[in-house]
N, CA, C and O atoms as a printed pandas DataFrame, in Angstrom:
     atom_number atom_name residue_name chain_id  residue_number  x_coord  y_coord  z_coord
0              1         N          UNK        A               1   97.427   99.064  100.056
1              2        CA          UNK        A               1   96.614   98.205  100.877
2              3         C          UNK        A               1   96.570   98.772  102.290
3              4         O          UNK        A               1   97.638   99.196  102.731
4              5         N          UNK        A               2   95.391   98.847  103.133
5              6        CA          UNK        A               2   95.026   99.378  104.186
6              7         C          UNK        A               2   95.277   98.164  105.351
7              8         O          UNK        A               2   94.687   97.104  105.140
8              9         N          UNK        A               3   95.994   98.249  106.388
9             10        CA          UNK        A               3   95.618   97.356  107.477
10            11         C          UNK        A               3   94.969   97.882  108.602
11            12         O          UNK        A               3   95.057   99.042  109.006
12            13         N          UNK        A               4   94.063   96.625  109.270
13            14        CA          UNK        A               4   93.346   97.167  110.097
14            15         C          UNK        A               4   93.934   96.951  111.577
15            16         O          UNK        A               4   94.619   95.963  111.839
16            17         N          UNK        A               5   93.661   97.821  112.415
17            18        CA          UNK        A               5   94.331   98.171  113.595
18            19         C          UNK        A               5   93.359   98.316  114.886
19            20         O          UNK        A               5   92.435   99.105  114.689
20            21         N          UNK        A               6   93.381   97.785  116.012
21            22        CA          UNK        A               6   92.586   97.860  117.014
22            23         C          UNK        A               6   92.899   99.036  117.375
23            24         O          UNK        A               6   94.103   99.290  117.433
24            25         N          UNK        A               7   91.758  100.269  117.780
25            26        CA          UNK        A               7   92.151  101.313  118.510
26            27         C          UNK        A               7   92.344  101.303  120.303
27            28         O          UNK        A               7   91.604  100.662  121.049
28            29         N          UNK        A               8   93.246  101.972  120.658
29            30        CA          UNK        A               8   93.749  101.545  121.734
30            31         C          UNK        A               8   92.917  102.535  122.931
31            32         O          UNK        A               8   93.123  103.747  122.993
32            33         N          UNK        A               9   92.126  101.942  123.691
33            34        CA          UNK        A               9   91.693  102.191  125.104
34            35         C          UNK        A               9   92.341  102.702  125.999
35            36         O          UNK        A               9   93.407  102.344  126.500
36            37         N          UNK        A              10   91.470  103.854  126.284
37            38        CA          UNK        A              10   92.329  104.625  127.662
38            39         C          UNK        A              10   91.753  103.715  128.915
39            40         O          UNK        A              10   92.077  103.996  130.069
40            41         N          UNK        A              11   91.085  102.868  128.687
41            42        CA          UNK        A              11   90.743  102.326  130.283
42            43         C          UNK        A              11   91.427  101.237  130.678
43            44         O          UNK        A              11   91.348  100.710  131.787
44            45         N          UNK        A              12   92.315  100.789  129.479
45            46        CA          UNK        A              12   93.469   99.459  129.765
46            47         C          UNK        A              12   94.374  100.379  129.937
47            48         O          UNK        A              12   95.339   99.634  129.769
48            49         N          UNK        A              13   94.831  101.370  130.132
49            50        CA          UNK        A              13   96.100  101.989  130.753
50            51         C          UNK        A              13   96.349  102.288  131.766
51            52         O          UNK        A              13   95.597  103.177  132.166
52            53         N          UNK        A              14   97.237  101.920  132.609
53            54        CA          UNK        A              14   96.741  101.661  134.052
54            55         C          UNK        A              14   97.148  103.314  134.566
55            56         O          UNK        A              14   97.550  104.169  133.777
56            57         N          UNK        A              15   97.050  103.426  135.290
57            58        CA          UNK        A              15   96.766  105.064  136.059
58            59         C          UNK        A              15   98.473  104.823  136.635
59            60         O          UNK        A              15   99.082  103.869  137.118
60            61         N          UNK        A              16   98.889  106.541  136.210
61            62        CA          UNK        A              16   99.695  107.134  136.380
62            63         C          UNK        A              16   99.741  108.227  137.594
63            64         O          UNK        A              16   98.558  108.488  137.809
64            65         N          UNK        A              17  100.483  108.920  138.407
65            66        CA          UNK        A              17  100.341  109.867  139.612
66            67         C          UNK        A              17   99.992  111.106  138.933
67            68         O          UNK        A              17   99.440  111.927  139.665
68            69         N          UNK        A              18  100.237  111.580  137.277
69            70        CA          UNK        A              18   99.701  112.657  137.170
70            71         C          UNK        A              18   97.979  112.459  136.622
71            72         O          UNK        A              18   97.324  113.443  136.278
72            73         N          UNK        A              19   97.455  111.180  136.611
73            74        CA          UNK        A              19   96.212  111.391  136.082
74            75         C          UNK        A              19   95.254  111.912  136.626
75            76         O          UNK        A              19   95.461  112.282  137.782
76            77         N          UNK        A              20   94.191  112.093  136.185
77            78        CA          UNK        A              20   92.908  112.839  137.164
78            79         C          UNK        A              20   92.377  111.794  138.233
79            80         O          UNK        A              20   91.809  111.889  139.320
80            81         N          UNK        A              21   92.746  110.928  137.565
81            82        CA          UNK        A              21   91.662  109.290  137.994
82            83         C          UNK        A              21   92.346  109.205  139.178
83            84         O          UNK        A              21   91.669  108.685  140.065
84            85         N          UNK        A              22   93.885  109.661  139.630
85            86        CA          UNK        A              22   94.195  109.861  141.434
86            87         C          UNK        A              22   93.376  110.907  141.933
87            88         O          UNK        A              22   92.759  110.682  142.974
88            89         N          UNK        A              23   93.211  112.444  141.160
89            90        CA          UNK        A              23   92.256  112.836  142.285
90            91         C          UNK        A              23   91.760  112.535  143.055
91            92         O          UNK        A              23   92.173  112.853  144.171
92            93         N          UNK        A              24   90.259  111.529  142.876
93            94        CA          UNK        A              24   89.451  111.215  144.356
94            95         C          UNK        A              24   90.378  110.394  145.259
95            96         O          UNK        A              24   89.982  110.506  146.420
96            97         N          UNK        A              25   91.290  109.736  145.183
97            98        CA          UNK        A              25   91.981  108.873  145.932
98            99         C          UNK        A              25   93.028  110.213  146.912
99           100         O          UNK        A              25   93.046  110.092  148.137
100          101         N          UNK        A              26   93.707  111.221  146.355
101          102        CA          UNK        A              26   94.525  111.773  146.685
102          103         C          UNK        A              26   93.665  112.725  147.601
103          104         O          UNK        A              26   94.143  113.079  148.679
104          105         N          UNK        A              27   91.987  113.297  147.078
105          106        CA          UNK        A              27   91.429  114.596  147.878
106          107         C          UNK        A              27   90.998  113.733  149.142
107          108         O          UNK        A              27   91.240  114.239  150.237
108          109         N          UNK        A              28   90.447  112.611  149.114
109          110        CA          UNK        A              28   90.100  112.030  150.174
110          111         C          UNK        A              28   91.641  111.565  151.347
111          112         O          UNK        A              28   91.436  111.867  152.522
112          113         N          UNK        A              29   92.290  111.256  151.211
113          114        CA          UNK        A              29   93.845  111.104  152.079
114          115         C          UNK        A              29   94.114  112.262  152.325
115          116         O          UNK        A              29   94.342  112.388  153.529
116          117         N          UNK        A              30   94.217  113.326  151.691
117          118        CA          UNK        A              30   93.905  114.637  152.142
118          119         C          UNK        A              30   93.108  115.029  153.450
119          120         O          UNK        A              30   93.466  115.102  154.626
120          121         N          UNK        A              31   92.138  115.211  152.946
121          122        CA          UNK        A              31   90.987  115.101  153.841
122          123         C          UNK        A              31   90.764  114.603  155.107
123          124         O          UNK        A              31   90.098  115.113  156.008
124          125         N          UNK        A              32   91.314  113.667  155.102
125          126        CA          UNK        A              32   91.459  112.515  156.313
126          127         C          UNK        A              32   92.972  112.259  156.813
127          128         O          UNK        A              32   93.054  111.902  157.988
128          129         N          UNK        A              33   93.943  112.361  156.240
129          130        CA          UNK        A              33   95.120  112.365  156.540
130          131         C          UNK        A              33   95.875  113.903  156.889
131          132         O          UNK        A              33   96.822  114.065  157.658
132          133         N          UNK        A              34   95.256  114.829  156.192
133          134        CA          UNK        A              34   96.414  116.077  155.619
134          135         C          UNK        A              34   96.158  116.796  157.497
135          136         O          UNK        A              34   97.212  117.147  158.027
136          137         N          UNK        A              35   95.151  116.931  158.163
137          138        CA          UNK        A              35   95.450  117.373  159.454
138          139         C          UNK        A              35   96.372  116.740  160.441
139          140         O          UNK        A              35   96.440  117.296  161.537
140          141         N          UNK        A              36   96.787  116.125  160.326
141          142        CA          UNK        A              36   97.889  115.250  160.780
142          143         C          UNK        A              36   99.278  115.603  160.670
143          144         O          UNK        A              36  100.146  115.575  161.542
144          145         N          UNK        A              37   99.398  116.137  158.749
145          146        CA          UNK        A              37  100.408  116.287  158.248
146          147         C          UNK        A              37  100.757  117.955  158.875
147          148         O          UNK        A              37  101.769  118.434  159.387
148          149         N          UNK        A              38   99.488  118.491  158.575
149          150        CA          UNK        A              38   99.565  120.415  158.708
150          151         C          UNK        A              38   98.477  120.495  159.808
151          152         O          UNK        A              38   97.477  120.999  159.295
152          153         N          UNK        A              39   98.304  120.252  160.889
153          154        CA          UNK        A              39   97.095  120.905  161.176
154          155         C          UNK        A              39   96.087  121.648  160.571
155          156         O          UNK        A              39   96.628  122.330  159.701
156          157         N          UNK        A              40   95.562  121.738  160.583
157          158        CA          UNK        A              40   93.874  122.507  160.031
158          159         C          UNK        A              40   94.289  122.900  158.723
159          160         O          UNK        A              40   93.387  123.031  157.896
160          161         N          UNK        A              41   95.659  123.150  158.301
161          162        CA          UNK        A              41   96.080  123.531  156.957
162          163         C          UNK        A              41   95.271  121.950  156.272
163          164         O          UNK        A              41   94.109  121.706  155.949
164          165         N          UNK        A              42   96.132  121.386  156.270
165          166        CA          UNK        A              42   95.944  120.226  155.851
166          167         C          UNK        A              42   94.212  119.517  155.394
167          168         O          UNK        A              42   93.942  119.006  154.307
168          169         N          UNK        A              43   93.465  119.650  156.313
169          170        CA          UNK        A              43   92.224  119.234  156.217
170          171         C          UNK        A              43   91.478  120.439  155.583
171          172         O          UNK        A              43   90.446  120.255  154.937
172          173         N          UNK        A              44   92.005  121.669  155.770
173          174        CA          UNK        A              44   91.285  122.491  154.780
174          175         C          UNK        A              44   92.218  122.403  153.238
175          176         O          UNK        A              44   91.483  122.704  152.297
176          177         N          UNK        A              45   93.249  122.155  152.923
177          178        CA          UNK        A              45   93.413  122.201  151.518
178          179         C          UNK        A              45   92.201  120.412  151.097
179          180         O          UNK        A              45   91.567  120.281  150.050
180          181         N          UNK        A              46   92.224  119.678  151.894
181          182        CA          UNK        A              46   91.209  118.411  151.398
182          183         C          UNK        A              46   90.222  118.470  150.954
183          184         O          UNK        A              46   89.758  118.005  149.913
184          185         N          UNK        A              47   89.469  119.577  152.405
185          186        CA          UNK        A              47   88.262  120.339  152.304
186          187         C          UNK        A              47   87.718  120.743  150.590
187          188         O          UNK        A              47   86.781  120.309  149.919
188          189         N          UNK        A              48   88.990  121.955  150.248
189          190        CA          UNK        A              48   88.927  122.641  149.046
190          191         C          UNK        A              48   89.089  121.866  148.038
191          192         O          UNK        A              48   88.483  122.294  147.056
192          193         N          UNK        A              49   89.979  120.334  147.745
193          194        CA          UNK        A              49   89.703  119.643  146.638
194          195         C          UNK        A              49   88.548  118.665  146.743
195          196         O          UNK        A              49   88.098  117.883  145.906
196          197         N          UNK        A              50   88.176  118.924  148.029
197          198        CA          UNK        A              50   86.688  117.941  148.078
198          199         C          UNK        A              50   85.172  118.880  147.335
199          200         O          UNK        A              50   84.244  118.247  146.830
200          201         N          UNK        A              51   85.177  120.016  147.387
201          202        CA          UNK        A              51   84.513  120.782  146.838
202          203         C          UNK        A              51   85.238  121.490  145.597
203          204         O          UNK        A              51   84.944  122.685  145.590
204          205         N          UNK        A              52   85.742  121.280  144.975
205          206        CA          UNK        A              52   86.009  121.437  143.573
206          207         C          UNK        A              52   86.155  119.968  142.936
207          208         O          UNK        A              52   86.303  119.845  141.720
208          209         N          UNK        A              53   86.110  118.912  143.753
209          210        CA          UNK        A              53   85.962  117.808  142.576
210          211         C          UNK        A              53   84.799  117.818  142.343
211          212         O          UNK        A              53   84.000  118.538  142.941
212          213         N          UNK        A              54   84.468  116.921  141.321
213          214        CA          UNK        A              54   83.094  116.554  140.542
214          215         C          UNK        A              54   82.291  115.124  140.843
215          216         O          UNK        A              54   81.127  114.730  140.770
216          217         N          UNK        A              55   83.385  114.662  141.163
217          218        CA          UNK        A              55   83.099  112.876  141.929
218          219         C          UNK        A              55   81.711  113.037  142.925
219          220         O          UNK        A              55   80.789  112.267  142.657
220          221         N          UNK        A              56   81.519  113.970  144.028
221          222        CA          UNK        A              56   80.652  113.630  144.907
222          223         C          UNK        A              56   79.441  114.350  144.750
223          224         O          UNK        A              56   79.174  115.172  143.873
224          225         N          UNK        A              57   78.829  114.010  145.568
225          226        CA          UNK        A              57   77.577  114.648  145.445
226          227         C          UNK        A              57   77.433  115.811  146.362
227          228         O          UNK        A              57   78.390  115.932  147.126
228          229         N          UNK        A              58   76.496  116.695  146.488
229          230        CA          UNK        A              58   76.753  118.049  147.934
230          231         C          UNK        A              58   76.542  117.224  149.221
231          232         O          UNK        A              58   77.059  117.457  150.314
232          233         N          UNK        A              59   75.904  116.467  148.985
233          234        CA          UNK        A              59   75.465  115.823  150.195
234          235         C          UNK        A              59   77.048  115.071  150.549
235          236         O          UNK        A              59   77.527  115.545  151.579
236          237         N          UNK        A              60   77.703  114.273  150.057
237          238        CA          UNK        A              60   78.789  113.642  150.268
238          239         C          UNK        A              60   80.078  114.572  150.487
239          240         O          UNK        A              60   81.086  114.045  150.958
240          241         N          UNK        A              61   80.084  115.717  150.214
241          242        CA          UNK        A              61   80.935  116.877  150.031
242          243         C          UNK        A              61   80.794  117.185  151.284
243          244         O          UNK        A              61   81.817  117.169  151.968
244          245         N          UNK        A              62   79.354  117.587  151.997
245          246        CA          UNK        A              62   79.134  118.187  153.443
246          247         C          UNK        A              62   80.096  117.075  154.215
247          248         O          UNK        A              62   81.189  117.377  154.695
248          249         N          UNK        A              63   79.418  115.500  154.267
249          250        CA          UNK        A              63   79.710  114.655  154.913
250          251         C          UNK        A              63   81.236  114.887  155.156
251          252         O          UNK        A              63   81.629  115.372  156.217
252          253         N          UNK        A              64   81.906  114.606  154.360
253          254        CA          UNK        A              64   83.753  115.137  153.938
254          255         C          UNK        A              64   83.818  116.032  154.870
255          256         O          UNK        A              64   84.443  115.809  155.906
256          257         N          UNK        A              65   83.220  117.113  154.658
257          258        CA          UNK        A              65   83.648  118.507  155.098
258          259         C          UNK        A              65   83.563  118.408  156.750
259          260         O          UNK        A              65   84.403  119.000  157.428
260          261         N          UNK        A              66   82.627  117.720  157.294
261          262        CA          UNK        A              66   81.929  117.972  159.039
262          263         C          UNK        A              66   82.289  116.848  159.343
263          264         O          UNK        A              66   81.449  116.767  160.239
264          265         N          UNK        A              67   82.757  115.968  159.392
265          266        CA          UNK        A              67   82.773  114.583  159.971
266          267         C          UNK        A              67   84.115  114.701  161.023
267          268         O          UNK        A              67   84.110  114.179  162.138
268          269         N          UNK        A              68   85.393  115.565  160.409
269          270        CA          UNK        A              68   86.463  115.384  161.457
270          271         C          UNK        A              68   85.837  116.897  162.412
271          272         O          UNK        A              68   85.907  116.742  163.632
272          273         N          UNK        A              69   85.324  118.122  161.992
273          274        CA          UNK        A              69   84.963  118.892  163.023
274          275         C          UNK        A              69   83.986  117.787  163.978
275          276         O          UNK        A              69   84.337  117.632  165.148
276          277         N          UNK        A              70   82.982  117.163  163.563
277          278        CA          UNK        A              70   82.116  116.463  164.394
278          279         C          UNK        A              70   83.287  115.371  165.342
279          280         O          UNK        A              70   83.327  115.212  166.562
280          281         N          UNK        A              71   83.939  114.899  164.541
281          282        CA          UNK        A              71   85.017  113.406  165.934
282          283         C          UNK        A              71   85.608  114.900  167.090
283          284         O          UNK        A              71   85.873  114.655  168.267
284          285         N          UNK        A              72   85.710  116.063  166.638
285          286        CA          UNK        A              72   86.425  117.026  167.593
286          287         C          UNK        A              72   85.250  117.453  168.654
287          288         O          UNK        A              72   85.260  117.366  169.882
288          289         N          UNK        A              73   84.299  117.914  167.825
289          290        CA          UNK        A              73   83.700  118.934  168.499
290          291         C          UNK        A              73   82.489  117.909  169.457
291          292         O          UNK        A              73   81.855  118.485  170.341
292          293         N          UNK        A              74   82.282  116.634  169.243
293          294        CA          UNK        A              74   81.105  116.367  170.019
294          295         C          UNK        A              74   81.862  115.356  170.972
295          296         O          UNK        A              74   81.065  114.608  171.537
296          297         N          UNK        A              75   83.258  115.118  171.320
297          298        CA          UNK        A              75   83.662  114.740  172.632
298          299         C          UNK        A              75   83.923  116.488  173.622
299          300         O          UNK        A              75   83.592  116.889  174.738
300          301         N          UNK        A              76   84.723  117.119  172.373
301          302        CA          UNK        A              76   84.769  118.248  173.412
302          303         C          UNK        A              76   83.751  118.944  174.120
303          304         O          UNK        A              76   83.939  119.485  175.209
304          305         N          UNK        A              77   82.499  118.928  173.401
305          306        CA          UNK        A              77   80.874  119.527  174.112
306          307         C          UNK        A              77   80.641  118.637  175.222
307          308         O          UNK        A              77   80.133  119.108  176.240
308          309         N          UNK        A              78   80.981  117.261  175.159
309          310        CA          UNK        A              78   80.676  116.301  176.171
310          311         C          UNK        A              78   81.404  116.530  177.625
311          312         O          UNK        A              78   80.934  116.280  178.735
312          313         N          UNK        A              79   82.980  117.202  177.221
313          314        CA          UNK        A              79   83.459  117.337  178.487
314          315         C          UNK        A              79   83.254  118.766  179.047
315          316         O          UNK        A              79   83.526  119.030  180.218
316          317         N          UNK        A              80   82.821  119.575  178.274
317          318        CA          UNK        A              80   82.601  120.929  178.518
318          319         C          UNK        A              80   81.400  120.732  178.921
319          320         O          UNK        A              80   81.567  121.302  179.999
320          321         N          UNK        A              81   80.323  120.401  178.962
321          322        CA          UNK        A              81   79.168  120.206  179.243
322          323         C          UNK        A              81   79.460  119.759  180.655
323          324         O          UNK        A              81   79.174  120.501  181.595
324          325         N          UNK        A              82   80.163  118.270  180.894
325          326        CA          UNK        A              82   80.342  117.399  181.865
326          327         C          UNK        A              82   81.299  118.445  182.811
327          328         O          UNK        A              82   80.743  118.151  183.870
328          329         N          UNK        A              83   82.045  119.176  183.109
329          330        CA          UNK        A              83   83.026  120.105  183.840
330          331         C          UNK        A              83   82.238  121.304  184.412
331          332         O          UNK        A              83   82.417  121.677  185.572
332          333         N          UNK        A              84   81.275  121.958  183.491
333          334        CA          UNK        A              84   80.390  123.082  183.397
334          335         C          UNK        A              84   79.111  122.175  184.971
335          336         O          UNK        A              84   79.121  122.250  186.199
336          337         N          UNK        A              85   78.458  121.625  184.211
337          338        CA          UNK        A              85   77.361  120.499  185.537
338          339         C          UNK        A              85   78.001  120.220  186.621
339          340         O          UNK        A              85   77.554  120.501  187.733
340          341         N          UNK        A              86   78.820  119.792  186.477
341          342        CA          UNK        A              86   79.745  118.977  187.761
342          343         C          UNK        A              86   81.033  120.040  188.306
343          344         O          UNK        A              86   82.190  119.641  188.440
344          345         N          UNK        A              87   80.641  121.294  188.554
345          346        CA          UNK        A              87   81.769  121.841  189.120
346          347         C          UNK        A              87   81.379  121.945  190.611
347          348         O          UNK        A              87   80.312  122.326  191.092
348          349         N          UNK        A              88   82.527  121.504  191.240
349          350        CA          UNK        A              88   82.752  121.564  193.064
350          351         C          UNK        A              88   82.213  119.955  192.912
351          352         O          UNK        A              88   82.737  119.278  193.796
352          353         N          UNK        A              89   81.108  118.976  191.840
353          354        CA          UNK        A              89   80.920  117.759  192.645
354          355         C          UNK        A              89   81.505  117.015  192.428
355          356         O          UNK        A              89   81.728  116.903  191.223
356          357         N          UNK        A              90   82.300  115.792  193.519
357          358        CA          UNK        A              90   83.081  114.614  193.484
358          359         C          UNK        A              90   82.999  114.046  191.576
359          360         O          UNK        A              90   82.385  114.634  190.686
360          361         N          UNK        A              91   83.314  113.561  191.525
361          362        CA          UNK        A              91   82.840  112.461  190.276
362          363         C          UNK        A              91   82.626  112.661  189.418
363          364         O          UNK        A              91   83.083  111.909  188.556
364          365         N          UNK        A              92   81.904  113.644  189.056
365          366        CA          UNK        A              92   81.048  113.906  187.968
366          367         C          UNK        A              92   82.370  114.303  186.603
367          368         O          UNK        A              92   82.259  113.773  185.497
368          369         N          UNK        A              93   83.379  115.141  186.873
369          370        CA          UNK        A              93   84.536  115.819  185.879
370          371         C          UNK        A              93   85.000  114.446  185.382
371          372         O          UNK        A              93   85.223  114.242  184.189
372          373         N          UNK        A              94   85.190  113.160  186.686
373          374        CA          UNK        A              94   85.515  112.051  185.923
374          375         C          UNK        A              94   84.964  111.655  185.056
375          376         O          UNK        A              94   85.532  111.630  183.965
376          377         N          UNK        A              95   83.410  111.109  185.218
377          378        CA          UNK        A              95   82.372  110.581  184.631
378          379         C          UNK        A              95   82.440  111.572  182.646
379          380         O          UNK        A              95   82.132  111.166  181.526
380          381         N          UNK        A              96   83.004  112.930  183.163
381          382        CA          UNK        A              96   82.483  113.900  181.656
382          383         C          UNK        A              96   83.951  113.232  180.583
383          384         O          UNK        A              96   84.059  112.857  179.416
384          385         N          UNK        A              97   84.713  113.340  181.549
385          386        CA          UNK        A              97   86.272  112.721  180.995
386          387         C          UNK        A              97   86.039  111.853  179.918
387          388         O          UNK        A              97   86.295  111.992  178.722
388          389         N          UNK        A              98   85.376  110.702  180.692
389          390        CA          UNK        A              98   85.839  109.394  180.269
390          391         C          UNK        A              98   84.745  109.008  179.044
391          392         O          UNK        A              98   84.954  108.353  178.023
392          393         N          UNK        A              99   83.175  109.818  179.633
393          394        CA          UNK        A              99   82.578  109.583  178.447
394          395         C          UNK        A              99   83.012  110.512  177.239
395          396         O          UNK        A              99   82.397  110.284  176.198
396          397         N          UNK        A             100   83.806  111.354  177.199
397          398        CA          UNK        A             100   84.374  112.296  176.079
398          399         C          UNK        A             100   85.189  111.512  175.487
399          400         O          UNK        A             100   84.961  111.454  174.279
400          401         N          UNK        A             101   86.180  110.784  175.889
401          402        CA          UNK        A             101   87.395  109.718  175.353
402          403         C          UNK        A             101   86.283  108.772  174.765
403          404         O          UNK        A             101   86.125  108.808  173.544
404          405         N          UNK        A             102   85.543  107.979  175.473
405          406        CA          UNK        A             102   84.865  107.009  174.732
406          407         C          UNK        A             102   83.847  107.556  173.510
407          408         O          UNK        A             102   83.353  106.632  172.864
408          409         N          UNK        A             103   83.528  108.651  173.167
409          410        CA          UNK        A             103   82.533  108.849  172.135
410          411         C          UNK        A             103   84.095  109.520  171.313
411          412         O          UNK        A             103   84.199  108.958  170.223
412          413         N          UNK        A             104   84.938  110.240  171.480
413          414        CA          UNK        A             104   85.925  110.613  170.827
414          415         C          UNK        A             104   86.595  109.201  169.929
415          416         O          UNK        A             104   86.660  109.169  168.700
416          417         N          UNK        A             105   87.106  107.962  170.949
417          418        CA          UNK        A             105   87.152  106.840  170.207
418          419         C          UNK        A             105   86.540  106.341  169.475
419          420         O          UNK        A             105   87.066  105.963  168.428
420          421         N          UNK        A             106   85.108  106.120  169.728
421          422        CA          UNK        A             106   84.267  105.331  168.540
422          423         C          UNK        A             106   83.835  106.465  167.533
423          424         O          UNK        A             106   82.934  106.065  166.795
424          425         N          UNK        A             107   84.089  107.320  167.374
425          426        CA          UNK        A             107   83.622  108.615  165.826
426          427         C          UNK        A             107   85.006  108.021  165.399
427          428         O          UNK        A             107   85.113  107.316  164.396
428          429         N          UNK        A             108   86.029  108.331  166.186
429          430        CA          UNK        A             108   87.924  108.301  165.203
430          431         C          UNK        A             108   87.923  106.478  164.799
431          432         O          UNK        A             108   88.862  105.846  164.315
432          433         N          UNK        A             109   86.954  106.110  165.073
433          434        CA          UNK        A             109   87.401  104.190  164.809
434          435         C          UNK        A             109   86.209  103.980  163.901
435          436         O          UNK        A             109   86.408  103.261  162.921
436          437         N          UNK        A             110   84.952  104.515  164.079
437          438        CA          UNK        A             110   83.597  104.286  163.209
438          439         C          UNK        A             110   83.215  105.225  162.107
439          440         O          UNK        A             110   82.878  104.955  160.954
440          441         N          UNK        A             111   83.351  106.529  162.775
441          442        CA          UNK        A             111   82.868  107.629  161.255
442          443         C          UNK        A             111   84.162  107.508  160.467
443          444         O          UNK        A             111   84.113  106.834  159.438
444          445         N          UNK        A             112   85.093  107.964  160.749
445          446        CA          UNK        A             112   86.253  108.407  160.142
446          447         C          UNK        A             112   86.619  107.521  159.152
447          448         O          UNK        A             112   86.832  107.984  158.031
448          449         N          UNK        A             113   86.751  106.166  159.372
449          450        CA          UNK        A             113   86.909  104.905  158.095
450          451         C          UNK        A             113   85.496  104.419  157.087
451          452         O          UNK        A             113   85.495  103.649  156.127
452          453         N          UNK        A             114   84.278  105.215  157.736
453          454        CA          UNK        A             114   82.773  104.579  157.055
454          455         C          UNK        A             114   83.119  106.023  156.144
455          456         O          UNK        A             114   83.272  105.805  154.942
456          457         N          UNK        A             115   83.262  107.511  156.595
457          458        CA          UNK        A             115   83.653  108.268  155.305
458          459         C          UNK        A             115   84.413  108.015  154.874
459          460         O          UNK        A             115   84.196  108.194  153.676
460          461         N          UNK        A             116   85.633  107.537  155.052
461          462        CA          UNK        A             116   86.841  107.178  153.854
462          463         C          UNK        A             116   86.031  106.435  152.827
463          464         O          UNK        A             116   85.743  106.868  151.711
464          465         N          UNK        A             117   85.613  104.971  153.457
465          466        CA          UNK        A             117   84.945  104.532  152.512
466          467         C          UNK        A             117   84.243  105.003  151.209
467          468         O          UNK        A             117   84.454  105.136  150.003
468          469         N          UNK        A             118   83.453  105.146  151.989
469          470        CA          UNK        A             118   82.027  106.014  151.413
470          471         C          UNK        A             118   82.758  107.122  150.378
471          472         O          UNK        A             118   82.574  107.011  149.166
472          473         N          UNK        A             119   83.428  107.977  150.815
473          474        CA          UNK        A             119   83.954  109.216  149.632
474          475         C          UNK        A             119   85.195  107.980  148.521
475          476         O          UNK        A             119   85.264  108.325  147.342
476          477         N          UNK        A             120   85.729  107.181  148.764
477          478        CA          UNK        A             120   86.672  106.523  148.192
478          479         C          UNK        A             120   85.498  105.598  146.907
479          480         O          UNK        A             120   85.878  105.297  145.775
480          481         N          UNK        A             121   84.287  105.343  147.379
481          482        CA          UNK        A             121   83.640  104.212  146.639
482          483         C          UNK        A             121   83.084  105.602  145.405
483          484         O          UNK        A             121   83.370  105.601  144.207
484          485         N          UNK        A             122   82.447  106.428  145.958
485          486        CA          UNK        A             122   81.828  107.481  145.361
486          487         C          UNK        A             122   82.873  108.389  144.077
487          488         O          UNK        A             122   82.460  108.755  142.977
488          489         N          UNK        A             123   84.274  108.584  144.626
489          490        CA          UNK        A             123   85.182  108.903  143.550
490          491         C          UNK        A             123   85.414  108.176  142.520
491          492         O          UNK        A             123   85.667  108.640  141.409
492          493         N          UNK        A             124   85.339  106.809  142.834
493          494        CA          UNK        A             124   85.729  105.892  141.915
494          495         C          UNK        A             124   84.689  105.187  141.152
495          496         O          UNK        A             124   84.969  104.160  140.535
496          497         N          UNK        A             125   83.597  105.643  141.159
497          498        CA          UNK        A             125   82.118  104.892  140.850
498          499         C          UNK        A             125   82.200  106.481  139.485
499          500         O          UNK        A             125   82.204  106.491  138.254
500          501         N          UNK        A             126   82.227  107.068  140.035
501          502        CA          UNK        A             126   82.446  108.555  138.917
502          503         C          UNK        A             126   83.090  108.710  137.902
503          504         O          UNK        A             126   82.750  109.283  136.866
504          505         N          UNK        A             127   84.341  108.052  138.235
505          506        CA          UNK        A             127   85.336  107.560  137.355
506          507         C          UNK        A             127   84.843  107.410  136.202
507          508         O          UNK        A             127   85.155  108.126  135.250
508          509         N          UNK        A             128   83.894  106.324  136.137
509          510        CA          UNK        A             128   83.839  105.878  135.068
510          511         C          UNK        A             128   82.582  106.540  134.206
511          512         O          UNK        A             128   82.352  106.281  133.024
512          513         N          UNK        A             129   81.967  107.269  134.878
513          514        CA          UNK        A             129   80.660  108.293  133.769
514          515         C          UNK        A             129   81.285  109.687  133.748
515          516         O          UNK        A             129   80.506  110.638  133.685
516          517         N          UNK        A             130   82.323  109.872  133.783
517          518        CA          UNK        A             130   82.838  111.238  133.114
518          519         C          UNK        A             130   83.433  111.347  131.824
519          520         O          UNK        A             130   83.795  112.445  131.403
């Protein structure tokens, strides 16, 4: 006599640290965390599992890739710009300062958590059509 048996689902098993299904969670903390950990090491090994995963799209891959050069590079153009104009005049080195800190703050408080997002929703939306 044969009994019958429910076959058992890999999607009721809850995720383990060696599964794939951490990838997007782990390349993105990477990504966003690992320069912190290593300097530039760090955000480039993120970099490299952000472009070898399969989760994003190229377009979402770029985004990943330029978003922490962009929080760097477009306060630093602001004060280099602002120092470069304003050399010998009163005020002006202040004025380049402060607007460099303030656009440096709102990219590290606004882009930086809208890509986490954004690459975190996109890994995990993938998840499930592979």
């Amino acid at each position: 006599m044969t009994t019958m048996t429910t076959p058992h689902h890999d999607a009721a098993r809850p995720s383990r640290p060696g599964d794939p299904d951490a990838y997007p969670v782990l390349t993105v903390l990477m990504l966003m965390l690992g320069g912190f950990v290593l300097p530039v090491v760090g955000w480039l090994a993120g970099v490299v599992m952000l472009w070898t995963g399969r989760a994003w799209t190229v377009g979402e891959k770029w985004l990943g890739t330029l978003v922490w050069p962009a929080v760097v590079a477009v306060p630093g153009a602001i004060l280099f710009a602002g120092l470069l104009v304003g050399d010998g005049q009163p005020g002006v080195a202040h004025w380049a300062v402060l607007a460099a800190a303030v656009s440096g703050l709102v990219l590290a408080l606004v882009a930086l958590p809208w890509t986490f997002v954004r690459l975190l929703r996109a890994g995990r939306t993938s998840r499930g059509t592979d």
